[in-house]
C-alpha positions in Angstrom: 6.8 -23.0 4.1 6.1 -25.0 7.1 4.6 -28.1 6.7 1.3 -28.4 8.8 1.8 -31.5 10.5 5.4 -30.0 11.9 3.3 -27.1 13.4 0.8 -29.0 15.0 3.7 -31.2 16.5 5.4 -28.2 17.9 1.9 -26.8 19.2 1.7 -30.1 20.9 5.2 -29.5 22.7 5.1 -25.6 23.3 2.8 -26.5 25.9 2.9 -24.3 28.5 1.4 -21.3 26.7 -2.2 -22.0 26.7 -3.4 -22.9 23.3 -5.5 -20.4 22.0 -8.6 -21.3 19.3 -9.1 -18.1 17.0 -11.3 -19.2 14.4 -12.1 -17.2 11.5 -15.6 -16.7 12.8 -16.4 -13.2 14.3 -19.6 -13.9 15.6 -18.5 -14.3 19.0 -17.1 -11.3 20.0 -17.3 -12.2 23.5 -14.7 -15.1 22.9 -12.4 -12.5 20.8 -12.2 -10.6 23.5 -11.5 -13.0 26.3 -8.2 -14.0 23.5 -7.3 -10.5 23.3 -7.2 -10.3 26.9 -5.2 -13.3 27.4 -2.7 -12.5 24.8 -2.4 -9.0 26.6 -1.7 -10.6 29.5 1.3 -13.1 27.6 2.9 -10.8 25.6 2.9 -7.7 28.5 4.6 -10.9 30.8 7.6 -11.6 28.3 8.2 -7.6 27.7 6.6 -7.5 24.2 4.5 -4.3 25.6 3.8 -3.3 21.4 1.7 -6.5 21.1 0.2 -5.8 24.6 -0.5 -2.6 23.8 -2.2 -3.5 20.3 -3.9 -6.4 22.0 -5.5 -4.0 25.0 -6.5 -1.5 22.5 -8.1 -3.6 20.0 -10.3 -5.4 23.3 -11.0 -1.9 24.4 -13.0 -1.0 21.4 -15.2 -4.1 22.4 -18.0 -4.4 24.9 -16.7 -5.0 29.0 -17.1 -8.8 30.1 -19.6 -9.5 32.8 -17.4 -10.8 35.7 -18.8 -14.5 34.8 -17.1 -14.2 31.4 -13.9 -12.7 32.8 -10.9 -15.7 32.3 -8.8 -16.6 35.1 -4.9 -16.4 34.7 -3.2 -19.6 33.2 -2.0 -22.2 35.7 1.1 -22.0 36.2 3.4 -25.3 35.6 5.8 -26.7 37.9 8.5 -25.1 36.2 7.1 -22.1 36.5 6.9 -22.5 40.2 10.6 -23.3 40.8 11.3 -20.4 38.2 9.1 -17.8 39.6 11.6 -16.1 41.9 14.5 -16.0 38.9 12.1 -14.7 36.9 10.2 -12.0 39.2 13.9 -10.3 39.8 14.4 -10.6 36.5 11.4 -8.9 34.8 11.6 -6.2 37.5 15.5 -5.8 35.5 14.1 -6.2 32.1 11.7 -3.5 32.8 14.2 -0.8 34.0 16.3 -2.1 30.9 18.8 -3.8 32.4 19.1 -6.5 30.6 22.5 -7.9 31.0 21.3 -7.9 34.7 18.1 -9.5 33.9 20.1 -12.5 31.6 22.5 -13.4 34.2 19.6 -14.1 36.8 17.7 -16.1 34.0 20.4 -18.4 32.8 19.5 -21.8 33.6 15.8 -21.5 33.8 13.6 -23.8 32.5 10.3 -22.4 31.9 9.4 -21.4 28.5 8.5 -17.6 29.8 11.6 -17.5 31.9 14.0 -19.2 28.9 11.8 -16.6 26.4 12.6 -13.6 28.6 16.7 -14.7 29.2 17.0 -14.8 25.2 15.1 -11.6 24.6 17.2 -9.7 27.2 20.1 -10.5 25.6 18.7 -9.8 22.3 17.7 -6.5 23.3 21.2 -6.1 25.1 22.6 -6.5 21.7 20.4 -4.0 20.0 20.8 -1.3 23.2 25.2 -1.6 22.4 24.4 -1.8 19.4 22.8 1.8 19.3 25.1 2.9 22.0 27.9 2.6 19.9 26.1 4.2 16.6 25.2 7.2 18.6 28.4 7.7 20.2 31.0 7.1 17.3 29.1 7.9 13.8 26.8 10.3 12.3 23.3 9.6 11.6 23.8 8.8 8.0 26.3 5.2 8.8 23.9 3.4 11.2 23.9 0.7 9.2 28.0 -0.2 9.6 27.2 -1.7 13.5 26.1 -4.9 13.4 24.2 -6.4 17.4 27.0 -9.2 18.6 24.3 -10.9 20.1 22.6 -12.6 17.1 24.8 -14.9 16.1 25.0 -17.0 19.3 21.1 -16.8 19.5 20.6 -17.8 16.5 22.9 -20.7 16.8 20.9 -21.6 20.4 16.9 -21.0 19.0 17.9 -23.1 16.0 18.7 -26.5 18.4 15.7 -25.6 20.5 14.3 -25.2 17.5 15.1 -28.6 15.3 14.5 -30.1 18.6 10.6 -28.4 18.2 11.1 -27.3 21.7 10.2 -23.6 20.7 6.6 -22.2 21.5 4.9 -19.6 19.6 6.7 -16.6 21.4 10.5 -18.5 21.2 9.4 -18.9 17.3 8.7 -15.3 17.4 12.0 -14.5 18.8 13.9 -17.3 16.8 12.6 -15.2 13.5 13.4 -11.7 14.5 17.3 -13.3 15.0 17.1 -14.5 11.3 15.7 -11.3 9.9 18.5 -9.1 11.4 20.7 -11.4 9.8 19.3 -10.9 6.6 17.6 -14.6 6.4 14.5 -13.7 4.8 13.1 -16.8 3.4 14.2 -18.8 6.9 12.5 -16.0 8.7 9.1 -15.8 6.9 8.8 -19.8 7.5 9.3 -19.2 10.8 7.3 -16.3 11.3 4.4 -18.0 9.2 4.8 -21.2 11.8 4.6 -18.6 15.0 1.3 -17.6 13.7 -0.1 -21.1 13.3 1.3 -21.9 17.0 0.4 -18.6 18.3 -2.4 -17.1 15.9 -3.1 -14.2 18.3 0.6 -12.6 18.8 0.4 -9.5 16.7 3.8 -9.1 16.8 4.5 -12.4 14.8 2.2 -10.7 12.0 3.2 -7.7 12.1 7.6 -8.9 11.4 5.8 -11.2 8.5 4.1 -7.9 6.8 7.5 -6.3 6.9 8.7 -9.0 4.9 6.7 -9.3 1.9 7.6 -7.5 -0.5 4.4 -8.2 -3.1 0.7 -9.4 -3.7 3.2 -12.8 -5.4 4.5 -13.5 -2.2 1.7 -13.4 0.0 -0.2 -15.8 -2.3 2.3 -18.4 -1.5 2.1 -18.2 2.2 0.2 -20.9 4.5 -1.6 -18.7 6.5 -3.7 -19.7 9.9 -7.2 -19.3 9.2 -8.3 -17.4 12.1 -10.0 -13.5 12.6 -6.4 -12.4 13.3 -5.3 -13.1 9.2 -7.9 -10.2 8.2 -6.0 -7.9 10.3 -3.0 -9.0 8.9 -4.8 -8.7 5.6 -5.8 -5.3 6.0 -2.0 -4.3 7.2 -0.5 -5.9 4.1 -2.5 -4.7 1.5 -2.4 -0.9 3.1 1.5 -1.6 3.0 2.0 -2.9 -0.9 -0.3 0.0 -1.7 -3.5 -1.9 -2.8 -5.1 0.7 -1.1 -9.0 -0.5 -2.3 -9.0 -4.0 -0.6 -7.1 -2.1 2.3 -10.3 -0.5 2.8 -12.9 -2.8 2.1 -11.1 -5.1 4.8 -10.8 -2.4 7.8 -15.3 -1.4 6.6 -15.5 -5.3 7.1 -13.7 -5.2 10.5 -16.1 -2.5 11.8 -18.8 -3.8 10.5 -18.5 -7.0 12.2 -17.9 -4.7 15.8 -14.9 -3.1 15.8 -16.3 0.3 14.9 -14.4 1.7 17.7 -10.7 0.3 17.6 -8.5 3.9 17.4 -6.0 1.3 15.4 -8.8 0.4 12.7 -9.4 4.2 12.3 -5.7 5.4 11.9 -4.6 2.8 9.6 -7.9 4.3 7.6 -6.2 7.8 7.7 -3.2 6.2 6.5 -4.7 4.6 3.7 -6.4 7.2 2.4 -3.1 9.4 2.7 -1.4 7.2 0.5 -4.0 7.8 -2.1 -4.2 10.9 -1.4 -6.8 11.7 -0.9 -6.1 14.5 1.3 -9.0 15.8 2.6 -10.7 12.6 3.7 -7.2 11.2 5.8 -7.1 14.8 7.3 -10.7 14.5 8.3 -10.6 10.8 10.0 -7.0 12.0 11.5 -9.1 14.9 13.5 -11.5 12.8 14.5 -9.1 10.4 15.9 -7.5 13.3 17.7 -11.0 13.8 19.5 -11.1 10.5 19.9 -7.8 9.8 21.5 -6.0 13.0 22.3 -2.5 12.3 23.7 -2.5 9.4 20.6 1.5 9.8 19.2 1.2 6.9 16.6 0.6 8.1 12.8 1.1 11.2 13.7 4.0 12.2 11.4 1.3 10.9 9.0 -1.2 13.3 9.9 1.6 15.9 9.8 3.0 15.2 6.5 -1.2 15.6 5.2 -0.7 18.9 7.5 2.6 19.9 4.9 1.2 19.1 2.1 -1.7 21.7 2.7 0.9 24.3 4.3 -1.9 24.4 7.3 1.3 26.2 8.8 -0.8 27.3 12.3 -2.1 23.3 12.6 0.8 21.8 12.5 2.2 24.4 14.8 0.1 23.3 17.0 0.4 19.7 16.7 4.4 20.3 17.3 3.6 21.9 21.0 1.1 19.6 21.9 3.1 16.2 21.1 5.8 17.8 22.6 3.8 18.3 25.7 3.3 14.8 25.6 6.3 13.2 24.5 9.3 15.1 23.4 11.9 12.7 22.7 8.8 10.0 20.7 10.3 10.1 17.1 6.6 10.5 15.5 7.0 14.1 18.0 10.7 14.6 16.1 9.5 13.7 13.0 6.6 16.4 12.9 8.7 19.4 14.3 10.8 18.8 11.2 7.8 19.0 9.2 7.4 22.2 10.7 10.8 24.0 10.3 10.6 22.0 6.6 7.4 23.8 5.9 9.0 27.2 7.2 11.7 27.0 5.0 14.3 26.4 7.8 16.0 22.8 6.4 18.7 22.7 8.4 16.8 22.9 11.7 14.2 20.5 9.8 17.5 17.9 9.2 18.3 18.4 12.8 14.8 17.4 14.2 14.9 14.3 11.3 18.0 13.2 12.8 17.3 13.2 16.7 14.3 10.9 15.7 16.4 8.4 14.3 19.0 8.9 16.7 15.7 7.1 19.3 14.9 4.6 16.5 17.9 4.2 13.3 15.0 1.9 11.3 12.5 4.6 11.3 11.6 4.6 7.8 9.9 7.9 7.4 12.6 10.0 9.2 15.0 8.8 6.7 12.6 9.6 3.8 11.7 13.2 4.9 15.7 13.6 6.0 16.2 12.8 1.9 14.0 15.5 1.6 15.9 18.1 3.6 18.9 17.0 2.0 17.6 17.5 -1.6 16.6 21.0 -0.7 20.0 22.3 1.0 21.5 21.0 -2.7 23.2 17.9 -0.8 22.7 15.5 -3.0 25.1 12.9 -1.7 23.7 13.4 1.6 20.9 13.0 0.1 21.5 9.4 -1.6 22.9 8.4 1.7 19.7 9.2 3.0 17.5 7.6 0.8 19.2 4.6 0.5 18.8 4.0 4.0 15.3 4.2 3.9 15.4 1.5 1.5 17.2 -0.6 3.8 14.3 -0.5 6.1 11.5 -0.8 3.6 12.2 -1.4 -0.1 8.5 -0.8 -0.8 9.0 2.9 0.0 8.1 4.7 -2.7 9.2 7.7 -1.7 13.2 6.7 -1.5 13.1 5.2 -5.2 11.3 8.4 -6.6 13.6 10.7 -4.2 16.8 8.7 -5.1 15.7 9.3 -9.2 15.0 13.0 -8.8 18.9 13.6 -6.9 20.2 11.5 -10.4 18.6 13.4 -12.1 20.0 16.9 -10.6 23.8 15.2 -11.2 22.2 14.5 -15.2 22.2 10.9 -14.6 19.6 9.9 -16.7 20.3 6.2 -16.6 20.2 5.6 -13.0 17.2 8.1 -13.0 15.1 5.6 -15.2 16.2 2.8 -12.8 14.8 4.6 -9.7 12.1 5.9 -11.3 10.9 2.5 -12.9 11.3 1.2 -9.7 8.9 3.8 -7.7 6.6 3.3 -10.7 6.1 -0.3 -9.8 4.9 -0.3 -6.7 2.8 2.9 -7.4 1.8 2.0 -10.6 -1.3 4.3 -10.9 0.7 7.4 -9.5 0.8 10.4 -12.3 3.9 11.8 -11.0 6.3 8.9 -11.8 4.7 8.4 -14.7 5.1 11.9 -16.0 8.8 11.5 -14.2 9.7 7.9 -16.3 8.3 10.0 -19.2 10.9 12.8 -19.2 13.6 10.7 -18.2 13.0 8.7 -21.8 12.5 12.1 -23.5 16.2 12.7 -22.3 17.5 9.5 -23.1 15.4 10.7 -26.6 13.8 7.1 -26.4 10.7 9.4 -27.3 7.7 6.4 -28.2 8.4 5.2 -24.7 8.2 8.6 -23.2 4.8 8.9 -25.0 3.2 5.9 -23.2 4.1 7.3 -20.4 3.2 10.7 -20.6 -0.5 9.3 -22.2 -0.8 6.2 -19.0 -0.3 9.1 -16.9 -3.1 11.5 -18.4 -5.3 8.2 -17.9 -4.9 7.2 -14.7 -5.7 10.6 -13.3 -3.0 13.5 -14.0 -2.5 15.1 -10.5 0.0 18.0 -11.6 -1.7 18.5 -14.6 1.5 18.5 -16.6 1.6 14.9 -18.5 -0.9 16.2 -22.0 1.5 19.5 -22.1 4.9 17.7 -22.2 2.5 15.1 -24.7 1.4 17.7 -26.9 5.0 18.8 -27.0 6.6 15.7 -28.0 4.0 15.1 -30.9 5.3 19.1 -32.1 8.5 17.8 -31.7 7.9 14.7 -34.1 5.9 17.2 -36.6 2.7 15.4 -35.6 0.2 18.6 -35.3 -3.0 16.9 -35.7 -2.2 14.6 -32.3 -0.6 17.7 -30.2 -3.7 19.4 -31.6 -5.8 17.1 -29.9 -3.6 16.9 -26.5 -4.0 20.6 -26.4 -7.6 20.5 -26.8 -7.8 18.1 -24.0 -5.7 19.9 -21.9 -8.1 23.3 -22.0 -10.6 20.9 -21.6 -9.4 19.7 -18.7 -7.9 22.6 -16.9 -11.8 24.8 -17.3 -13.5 21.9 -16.2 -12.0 21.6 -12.8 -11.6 25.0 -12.2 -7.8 24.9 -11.9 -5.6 27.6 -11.5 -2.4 27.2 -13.8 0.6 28.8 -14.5 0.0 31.5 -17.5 2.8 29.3 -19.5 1.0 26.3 -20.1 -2.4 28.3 -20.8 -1.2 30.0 -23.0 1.6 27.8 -24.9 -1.8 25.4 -25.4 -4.0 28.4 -27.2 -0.4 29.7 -29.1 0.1 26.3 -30.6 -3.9 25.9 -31.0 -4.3 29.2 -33.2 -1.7 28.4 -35.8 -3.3 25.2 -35.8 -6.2 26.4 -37.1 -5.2 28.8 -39.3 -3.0 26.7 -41.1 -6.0 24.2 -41.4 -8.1 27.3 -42.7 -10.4 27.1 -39.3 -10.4 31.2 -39.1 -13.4 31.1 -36.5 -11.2 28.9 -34.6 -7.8 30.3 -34.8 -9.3 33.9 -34.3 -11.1 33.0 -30.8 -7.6 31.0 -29.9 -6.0 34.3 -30.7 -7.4 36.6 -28.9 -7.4 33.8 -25.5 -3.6 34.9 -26.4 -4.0 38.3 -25.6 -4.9 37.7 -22.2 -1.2 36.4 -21.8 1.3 39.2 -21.6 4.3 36.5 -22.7 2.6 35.4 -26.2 1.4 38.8 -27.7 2.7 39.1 -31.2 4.1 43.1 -31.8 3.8 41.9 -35.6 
């Protein structure tokens, strides 16, 4: 990583972005939100409106400034001065996306706001062909095949400025987007992690390094500012690599030290708890939020997907009119009106919907998940893959792609590259039933059975959410002649099943009390087998005519 005494000497020459203290200390909320302000103000000047936007929010949810308290603008440098005309034409381009326009009246500036604006318009240029062309000439499912012709020559350019520690915290921002689209990830996260240490406040710069690390290993390693902006960060990371309890205890920290009223803090709540899922209590804080903030687009494919999951068929109706009221062509809007044709059984206009969104954004990862999904259900399997693989691309900690991509391998009865997919779903969900159970049956096919009994037991302890792993246990022990141990997974199973009240398929039921009466009888437990037999009798399907 980078060495500290680099990044204070490039702190030292980036000097015409005011240097802004954020200590870890949130006692001062006062001097927190004066920095959020100002890094509003920065990052809304060089066209980065996301960090803006999560900048002004996150100062909204803090108490208004007296006017004494209220920060005047920067100064501006002399190079700003004899740049200001270049760079008032140009912005007003940049803003109507023009940004070929907006380059060629930037080249030759000087400024580091004017020189940061000329490289990101013609970043941006890139990316806009770059879509143009994917759009015009291929099919949703080949976005990756065009490549943006702009990042070579940038990269080449931000790397002098950069040796030459001529980049501030914004051009080292931009210099490690350049190096992730080219698939430099360990030159990008140095560079990100020095953009934080220049620039501690740019959200943006935290945000690309989150996307980057891949596990709790990696982030260990990194040499991370020490400032209130890392527990942010902290709280984002550990939502995304699924250590969903520190998640939590991180975002009940944030609002207890005042930021009880952030929107962001409460969605990425919602979030967490729908990755647990633990339904009920994301759905709650997501219609709260909607109180809260009403015409709120972001994380709302979330709350749809809870909506889905429930088949609350009439709410998410809803929610499908009223984002498209707000914004129709927002892929979070696209994303939950094919929730709603998924839920109504109609998965080709679902695929459509899935497709238009990524048609606005090609590296939206959940689109290309739930377009997986759509896939799987028309039988496309290949389609399917195609789909799924793409979502990879975007996110390789998405769960959902390696368990998807396993169970289309395992419709073609490929049971090897099912237990590759599978294994790999199972690691970064490691407490998650379902691809435990689903490692389980692919070893049971592969009749590697001891392996398929550990997982079939791990997922039985770590909370069995379709209540299927002690059946397909209990089986496997029949299987291997071992009655005493299927006896007992049986046992546990009824158990189970009363004890929570849940409603099961007759099979199961009564497959459990079948196996459980000749149990007994054959052990000379009449009392027993008698009260398992006549359970039986309830169950039309294991009634004996002899």
């Amino acid at each position: 990583m980078a060495a500290s005494s680099s990044i204070v000497s490039v702190a030292a020459t980036a000097s015409s972005v005011p240097i802004l203290p954020s200590s870890c200390d949130f006692s001062n909320l006062r001097e927190i939100k004066k920095q959020l302000l100002l890094i509003a103000g920065l990052t809304r000047e060089r066209g980065l409106l996301h960090s803006s936007k999560w900048s002004a929010e996150l100062a909204f949810s803090l108490p208004a400034l007296p006017l004494a308290d209220l920060q005047p603008p920067p100064p501006i440098t002399e190079e700003d001065a004899q740049d200001m005309d270049a760079y008032t034409l140009a912005k007003a381009y940049f803003d109507v996306k023009e940004y070929d326009r907006a380059a060629h009246f930037l080249h030759g500036c000087n400024s580091k706001k004017a020189y940061f604006l000329y490289m990101y318009s013609r970043y941006l240029s890139g990316e806009k062909k770059k879509d143009d062309e994917t759009v015009d000439s291929l099919g949703p499912l080949e976005k990756g095949q065009v490549k943006n012709e702009a990042l070579r020559e940038l990269r080449v350019e931000l790397s002098k400025k950069h040796q030459a520690r001529e980049l501030d915290g914004f051009g080292l921002y931009l210099y490690g987007v350049v190096l992730r689209k080219l698939d430099l990830v360990k030159e990008a996260i140095d560079v990100f992690v020095e953009a934080t240490h220049v620039l501690p406040l740019h959200w943006g710069a935290w945000l690309e390094l989150c996307n980057l690390i891949t596990d709790k290993e990696m982030l260990k390693f990194l040499s991370l500012p020490d400032t209130w902006m890392k527990e942010f960060f902290l709280a984002h990371i550990y939502t995304e690599l699924q250590l969903i309890e520190e998640a939590l205890q991180k975002y009940q920290n944030l609002i207890d030290v005042g930021f009880s009223k952030s929107s962001y803090i409460v969605s990425q709540i919602a979030v967490a708890y729908h990755n647990i899922r633990d339904i009920d209590k994301a759905l709650s804080i997501f219609n709260e939020l909607r109180k809260q903030d009403p015409y709120r687009i972001e994380n709302m494919d979330t709350f749809s997907n809870l909506l889905y999951v429930r088949s609350m068929k009439s709410e998410l109706s809803y929610l499908a009119h009223n984002l498209c009221e707000i914004d129709k062509y927002r892929v979070e809007t696209c994303c939950v009106i094919g929730n709603y044709y998924s839920l109504r059984s109609q998965h080709e206009k679902a695929a459509l919907y899935f497709q238009r969104a990524l048609k606005l954004n090609p590296r939206y990862l959940g689109a290309w998940t739930l377009m997986g999904h759509e896939y799987m259900e028309m039988k496309n399997t290949s389609a399917a893959i195609q789909a799924y693989r793409h979502a990879i691309e975007v996110n390789k900690r998405d769960y959902r792609a390696w368990y998807g991509l396993g169970q289309t391998y395992e419709i073609l009865k490929m049971p090897f590259y099912c237990l590759y997919y599978y294994r790999r779903a199972h690691q970064l969900r490691p407490n998650d039933s379902r691809m435990l159970v689903a490692l389980g049956e692919c070893y049971e096919k592969l009749n590697q059975l001891v392996e398929a009994k550990k997982c079939y037991w791990r997922a039985y302890a770590v909370g069995d959410v379709e209540k299927m792993a002690l059946v397909k246990l209990a089986k496997l022990h029949e299987q291997l002649t071992e009655s005493e141990q299927a006896a007992q997974c049986y046992i546990k199973y009824i158990q189970d099943i009363y004890s929570c009240g849940e409603i099961v398929e007759h099979l199961e039921e009564s497959t459990a009390f079948r196996y459980l009466a000749q149990y007994y009888f054959k052990c000379k437990l009449w009392d027993e087998a008698s009260a398992c037999a006549q359970k039986c009798c309830a169950f039309n399907d294991v009634q004996d005519p002899d």
